[in-house]
C-alpha positions in Angstrom: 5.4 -11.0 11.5 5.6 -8.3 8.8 1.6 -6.5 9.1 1.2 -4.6 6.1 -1.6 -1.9 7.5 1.5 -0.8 9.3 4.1 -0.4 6.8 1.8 2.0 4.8 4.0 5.2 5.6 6.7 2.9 4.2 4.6 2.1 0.8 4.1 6.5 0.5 7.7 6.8 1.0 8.7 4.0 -1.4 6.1 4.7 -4.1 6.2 8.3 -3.8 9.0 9.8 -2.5 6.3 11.0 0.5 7.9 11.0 4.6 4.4 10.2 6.5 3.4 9.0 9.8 -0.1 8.4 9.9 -1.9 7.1 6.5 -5.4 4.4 5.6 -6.5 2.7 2.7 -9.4 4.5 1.6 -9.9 2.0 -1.6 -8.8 -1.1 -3.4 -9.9 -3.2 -6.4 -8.9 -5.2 -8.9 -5.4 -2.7 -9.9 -4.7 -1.6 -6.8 -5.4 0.5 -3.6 -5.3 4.1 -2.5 -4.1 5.8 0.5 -5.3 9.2 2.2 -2.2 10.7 3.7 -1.9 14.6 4.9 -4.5 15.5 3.1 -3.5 13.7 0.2 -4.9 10.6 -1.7 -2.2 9.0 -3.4 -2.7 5.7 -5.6 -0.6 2.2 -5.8 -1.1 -0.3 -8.8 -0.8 -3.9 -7.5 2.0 -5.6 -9.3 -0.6 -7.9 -11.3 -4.8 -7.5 -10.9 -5.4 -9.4 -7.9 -8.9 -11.6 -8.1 -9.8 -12.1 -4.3 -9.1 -10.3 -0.8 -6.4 -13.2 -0.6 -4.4 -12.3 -3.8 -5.0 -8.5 -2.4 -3.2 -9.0 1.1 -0.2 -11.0 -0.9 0.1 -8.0 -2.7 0.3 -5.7 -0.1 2.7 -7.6 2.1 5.2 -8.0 -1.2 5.3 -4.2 -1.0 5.7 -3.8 2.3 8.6 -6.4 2.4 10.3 -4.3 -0.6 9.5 -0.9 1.2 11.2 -2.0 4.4 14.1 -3.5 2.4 
C-alpha cells in the first residue's frame, strides 16, 4: 500500500525540481497543502478544492502515485 506521508520527498522532487530526504506538512486547506523541507516551505495546489479530510487524502495519494511513476 502506497502511504502518501511517505512519498513527500517524492511530491518536492516532482513539483519542484527539489532532491529531499526528510520533509512534513506544515498546512492544508481547501487548495492545497504545504511542506517545510531544509529550511524551506514550499506549496502544492490540490488538483481540484478538496471539501473534507477524505477528498484531501485522495488528493495526496493521486500525487504520490504520479511522483513515484
Amino acid at each position: 500500500m502506497l502511504h502518501y506521508l511517505a512519498a513527500l520527498p517524492d511530491y518536492c522532487r516532482l513539483m519542484h525540481g527539489l532532491q529531499t530526504y526528510k520533509a512534513e506538512i506544515v498546512g492544508i486547506d481547501c487548495d492545497g497543502f504545504d511542506i517545510r523541507t531544509d529550511g524551506a516551505r514550499l506549496h502544492f495546489d490540490f488538483a481540484q478544492p478538496v471539501r473534507d479530510a477524505g477528498q484531501a487524502r485522495s488528493e495526496l495519494v493521486a500525487l504520490a502515485r504520479e511522483a513515484r511513476g
